[in-house]
C-alpha positions in Angstrom: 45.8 24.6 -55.5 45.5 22.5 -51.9 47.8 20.3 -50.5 47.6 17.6 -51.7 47.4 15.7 -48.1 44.8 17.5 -47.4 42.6 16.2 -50.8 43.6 12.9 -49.9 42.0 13.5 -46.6 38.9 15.0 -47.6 38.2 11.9 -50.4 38.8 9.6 -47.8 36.3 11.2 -45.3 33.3 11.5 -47.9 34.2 8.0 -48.3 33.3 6.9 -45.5 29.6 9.0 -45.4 29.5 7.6 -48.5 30.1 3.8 -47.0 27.3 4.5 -44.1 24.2 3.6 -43.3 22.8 6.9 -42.4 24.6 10.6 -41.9 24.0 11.9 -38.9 23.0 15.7 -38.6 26.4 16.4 -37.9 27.7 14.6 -41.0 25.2 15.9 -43.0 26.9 19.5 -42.0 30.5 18.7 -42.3 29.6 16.8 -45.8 27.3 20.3 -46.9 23.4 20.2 -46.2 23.0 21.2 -50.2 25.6 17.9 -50.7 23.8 15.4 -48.5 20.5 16.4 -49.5 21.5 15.8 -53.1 22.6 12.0 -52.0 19.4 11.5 -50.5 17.3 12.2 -54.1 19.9 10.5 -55.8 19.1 7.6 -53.8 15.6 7.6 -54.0 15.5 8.3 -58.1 16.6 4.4 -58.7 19.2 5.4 -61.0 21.1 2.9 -62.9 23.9 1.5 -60.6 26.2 1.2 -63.3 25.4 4.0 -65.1 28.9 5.5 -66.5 27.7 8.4 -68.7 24.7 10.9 -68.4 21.9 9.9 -71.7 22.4 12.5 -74.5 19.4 14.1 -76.2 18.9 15.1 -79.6 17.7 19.0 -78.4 17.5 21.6 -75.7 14.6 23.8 -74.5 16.6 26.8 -75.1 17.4 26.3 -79.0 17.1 29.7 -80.4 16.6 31.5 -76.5 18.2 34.6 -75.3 21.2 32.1 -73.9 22.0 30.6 -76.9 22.3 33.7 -78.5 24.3 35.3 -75.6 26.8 32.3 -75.9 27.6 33.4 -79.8 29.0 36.9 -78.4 31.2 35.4 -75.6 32.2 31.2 -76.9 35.7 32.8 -77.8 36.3 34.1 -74.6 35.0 31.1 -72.1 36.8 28.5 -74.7 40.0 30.6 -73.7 39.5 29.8 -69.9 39.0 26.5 -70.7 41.7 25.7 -72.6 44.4 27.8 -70.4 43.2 26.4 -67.0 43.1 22.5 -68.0 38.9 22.6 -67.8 36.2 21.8 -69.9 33.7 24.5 -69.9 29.9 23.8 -70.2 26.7 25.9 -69.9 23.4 24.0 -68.8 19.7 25.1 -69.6 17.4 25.0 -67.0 16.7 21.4 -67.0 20.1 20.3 -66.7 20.8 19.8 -70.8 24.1 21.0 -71.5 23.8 23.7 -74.7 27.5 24.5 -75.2 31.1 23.4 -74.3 34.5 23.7 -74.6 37.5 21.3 -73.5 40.8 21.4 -72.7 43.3 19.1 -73.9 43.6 18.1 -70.9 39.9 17.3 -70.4 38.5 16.2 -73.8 38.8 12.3 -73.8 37.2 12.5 -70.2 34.2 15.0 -71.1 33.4 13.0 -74.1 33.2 9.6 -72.2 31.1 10.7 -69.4 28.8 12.4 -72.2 29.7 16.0 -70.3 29.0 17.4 -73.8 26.6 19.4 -75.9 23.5 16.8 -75.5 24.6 15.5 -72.0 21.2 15.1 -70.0 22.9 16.1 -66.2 19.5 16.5 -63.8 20.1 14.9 -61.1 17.6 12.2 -61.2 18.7 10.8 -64.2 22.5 10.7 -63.1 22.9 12.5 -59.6 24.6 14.7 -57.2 26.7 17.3 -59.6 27.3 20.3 -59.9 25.4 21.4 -62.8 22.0 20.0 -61.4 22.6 21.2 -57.5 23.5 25.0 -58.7 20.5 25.1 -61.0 18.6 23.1 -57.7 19.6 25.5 -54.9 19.8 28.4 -57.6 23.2 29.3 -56.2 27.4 28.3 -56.9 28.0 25.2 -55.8 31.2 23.0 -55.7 31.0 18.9 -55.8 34.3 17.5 -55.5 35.6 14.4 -56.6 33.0 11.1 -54.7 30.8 13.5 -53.6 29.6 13.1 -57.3 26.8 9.9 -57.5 28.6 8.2 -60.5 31.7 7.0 -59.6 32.9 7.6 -63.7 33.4 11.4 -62.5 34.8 10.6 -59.1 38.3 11.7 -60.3 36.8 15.2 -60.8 36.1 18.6 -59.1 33.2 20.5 -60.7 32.2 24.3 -59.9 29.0 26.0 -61.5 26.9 29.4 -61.2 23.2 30.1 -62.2 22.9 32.5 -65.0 20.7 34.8 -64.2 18.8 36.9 -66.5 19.7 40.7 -66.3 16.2 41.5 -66.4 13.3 39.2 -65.7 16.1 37.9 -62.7 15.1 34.6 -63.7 17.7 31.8 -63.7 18.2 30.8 -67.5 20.4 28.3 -67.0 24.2 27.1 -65.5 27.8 27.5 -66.1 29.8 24.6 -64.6 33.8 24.6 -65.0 35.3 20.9 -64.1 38.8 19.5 -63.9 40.3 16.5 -61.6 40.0 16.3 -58.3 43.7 17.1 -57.9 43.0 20.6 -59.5 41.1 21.7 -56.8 41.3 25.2 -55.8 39.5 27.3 -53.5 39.2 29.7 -56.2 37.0 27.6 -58.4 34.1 28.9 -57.4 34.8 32.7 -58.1 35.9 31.6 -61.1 32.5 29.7 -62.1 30.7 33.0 -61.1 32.9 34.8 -62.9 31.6 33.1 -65.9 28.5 32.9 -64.9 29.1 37.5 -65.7 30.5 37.3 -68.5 27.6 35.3 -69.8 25.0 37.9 -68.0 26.9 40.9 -69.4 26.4 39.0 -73.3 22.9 38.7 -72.3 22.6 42.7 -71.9 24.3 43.1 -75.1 21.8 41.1 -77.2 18.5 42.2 -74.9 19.2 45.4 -75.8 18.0 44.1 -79.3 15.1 42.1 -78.5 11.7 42.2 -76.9 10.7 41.0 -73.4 7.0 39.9 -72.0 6.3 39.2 -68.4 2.7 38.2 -68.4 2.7 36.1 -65.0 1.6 38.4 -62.0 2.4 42.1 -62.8 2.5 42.9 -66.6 5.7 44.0 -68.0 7.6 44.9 -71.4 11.3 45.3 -72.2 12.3 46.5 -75.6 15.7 47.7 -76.0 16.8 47.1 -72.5 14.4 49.6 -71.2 10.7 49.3 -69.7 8.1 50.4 -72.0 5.0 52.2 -70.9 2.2 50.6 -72.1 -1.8 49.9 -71.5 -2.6 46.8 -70.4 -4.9 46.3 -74.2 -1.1 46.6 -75.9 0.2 44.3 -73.4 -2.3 41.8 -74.7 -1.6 42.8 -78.1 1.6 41.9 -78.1 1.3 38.9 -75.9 -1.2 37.2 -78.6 0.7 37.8 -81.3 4.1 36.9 -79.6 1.9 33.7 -79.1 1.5 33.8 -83.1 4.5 34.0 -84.9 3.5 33.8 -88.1 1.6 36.9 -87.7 -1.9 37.3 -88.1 -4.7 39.7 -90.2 -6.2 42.6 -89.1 -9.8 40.8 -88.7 -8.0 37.7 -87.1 -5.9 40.2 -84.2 -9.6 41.5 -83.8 -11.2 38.7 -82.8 -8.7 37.6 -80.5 -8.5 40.6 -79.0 -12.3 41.3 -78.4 -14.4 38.4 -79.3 -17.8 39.6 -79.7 -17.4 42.5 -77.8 -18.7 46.0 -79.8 -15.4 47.4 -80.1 -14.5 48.8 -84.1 -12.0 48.1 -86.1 -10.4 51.0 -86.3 -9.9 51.1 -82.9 -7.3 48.4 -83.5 -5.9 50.2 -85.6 -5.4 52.8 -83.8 -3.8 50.8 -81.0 -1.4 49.2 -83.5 0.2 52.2 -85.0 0.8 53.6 -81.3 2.8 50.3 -80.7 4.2 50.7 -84.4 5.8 53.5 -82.7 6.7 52.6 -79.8 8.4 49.8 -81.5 10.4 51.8 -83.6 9.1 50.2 -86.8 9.9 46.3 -85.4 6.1 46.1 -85.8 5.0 44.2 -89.1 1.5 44.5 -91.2 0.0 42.3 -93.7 0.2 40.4 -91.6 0.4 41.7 -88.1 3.8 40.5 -86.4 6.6 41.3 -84.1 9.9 41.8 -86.3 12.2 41.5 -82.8 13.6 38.4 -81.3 10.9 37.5 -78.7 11.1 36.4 -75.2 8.2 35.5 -72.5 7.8 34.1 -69.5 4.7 32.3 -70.3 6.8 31.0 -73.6 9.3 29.9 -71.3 6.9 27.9 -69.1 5.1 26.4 -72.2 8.7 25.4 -73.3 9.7 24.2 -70.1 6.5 21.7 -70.3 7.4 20.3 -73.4 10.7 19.5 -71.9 9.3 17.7 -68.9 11.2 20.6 -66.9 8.6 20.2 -64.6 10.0 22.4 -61.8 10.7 24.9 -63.7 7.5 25.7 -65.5 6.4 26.0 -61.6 8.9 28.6 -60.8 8.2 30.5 -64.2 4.1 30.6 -63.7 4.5 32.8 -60.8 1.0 34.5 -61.1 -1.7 34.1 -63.0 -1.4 35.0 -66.8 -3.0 38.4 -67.6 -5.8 38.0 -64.7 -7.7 41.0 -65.8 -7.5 39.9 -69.9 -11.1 39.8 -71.6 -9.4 38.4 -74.3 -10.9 35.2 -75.8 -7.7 34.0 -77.1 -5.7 35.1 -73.8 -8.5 33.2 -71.9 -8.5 29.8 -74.0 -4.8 29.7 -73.8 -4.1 30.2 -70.2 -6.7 27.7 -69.7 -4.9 25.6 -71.4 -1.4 26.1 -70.0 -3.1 25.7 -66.2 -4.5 22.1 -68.0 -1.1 21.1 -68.7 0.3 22.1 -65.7 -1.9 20.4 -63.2 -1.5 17.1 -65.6 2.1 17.7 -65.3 1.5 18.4 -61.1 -0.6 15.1 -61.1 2.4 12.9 -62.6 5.5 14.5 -60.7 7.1 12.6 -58.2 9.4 15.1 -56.5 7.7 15.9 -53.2 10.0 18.7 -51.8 9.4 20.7 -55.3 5.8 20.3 -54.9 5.9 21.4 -50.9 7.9 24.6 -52.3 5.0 25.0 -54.9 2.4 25.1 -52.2 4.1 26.9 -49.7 4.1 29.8 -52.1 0.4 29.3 -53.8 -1.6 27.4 -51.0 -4.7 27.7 -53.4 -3.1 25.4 -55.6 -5.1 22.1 -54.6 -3.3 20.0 -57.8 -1.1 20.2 -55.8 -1.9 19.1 -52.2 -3.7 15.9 -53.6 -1.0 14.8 -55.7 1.1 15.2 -52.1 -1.5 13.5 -50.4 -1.4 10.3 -52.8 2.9 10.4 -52.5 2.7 10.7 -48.7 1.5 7.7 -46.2 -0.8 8.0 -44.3 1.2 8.6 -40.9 4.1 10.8 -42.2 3.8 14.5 -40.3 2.7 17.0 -43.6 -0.3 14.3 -44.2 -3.5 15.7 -41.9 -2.0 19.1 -42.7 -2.2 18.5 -46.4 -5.9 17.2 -45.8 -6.5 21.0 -43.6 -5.3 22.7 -47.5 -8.2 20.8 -49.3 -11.2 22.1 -47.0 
């Protein structure tokens, strides 16, 4: 634990940034570029000035995911931390929504009033700098102590948090965040959020190993088992359309997904399905057609992360396009449609500095550039070269 002089100090220097106009480049270091950055969105996101507790929302993009599951092998363990270091323990999905926690005594009245419970909405534009949001932002530990927090209801605490990164598909899933007041602090914090953050990663591997993995966006890839299958790119779309089909489908329906009108018998389906049968180990269904393992997918992650508004992160997850070689009518229609939702979704965002990052990795992507050029004036710097994009 620090001195407790020295805490004193440090509130009363953030204080002051706090209290100013502007933050110098200096500041901005000494306060944490990651920190001052933060204040500058929170700023700009016209959040409710007396805003005392984050919204709560009736679900979470991850019900059912590979995290929730990998929380039920390990909830015994992190509520231990919690309750012997005087925390509260929560875990985040990717947009912010906290999924799971676990209190103190010591903790309890103050998690529950500030909403930093199962439900609590924590992105930053809805309540500000925090913990939670800026690990899950910079997609690294971060530590917000005490008013370096927007709403001054948390201003008595200290926060640390980790992504959670998934063992294979190295994909942030979501955040671990351990909090306790500002007096608490300790240098350690941080290694202990990370620590966390590995003991969720490690639960991850144990219930992979049971499940079944798609990465459609750029190159093709399957998991089963904790281990990369070898596969043809026709399975690949097999199981892609009917991971996209839960409820399974009939022989003459996978068919026609598959192929279309191409001249291509049925019996060569079938042929293709009792390979994967196989390969499956039996976790292959007929009558009708379906995948018996838990599923996860990228592209189901990035359609999930669009119903969710999680804007930013469908971006991340679509790194590619979709099966680019597919023939597959199906395949076709419904990347089509995922691109549609995206570029609406592109059109309405209002976070410029997510949408440079989105261009500067996929220049092509002109959604993008207009929907910059209509959020910047006309004499700010990026402008004319926004307009160079578009020719």
């Amino acid at each position: 634990m620090m001195a407790m002089q020295h805490l004193i100090q440090k509130r009363q220097e953030i204080e002051k940034l706090r209290t100013s106009s502007s933050i110098s480049t200096v500041q901005a270091e000494q306060l944490g570029k990651s920190i001052a950055s933060s204040w500058q969105r929170s700023n700009s996101a016209e959040i409710p000035k007396d805003r005392f507790a984050a919204p709560i929302s009736e679900g979470s993009m991850s019900q059912g995911s590979a995290l929730q599951h990998a929380l039920s092998y390990c909830a015994d363990e992190l509520r231990h931390i919690a309750q012997q270091s005087s925390m509260v323990v929560a875990v985040g999905d990717i947009g912010s929504t906290i999924i799971w926690s676990a209190s103190s005594r010591q903790m309890r009245n103050a998690a529950e009033s500030v909403h930093f419970v199962e439900g609590g909405q924590w992105r930053e534009e809805l309540v500000g700098t925090n913990a939670l949001a800026l690990s899950l932002k910079t997609q690294q530990s971060s530590c917000v102590f005490s008013n370096e927090h927007y709403m001054s209801s948390i201003h008595d605490w200290v926060c640390y948090a980790a992504p959670i990164i998934d063992p294979y598909s190295k994909h942030v899933l979501g955040v671990i965040d351990l909090s306790t007041t500002w007096k608490n602090h300790n240098s350690l914090g941080l290694l202990a959020a990370e620590r966390c953050a590995s003991i969720i990663q490690t639960a991850l591997l144990e219930y992979q190993r049971q499940q079944l993995y798609i990465r459609a966006f750029g190159v093709p890839q399957v998991h089963f088992n904790g281990k990369v299958m070898v596969l043809t790119p026709r399975q690949i779309e097999i199981l892609t359309i009917l991971a996209l089909c839960p409820q399974g489908m009939t022989l003459d329906t996978l068919h026609q997904a598959l192929y279309g009108e191409r001249k291509v018998s049925v019996g060569t389906l079938k042929a293709e399905m009792s390979q994967l049968r196989d390969l499956l180990g039996g976790m292959l269904g007929s009558r009708p057609y379906r995948i018996l393992a838990h599923i996860e997918a990228d592209f189901l992650q990035a359609e999930q992360a669009l119903d969710a508004a999680y804007i930013e992160t469908a971006l991340k997850l679509c790194s590619g396009v979709l099966l680019p070689k597919t023939e597959s009518p199906f395949l076709c229609a419904w990347r089509d449609c995922l691109e549609s939702r995206l570029s609406s979704a592109i059109f309405k965002a209002n976070e410029t500095d997510m949408l440079f990052k989105h261009v500067a990795r996929y220049p092509e992507a002109i959604d993008a550039v207009e929907r910059l050029i209509e959020l910047t004036p006309d004499g700010h710097p990026a402008h004319q070269l926004l307009e160079k994009y578009k020719i």
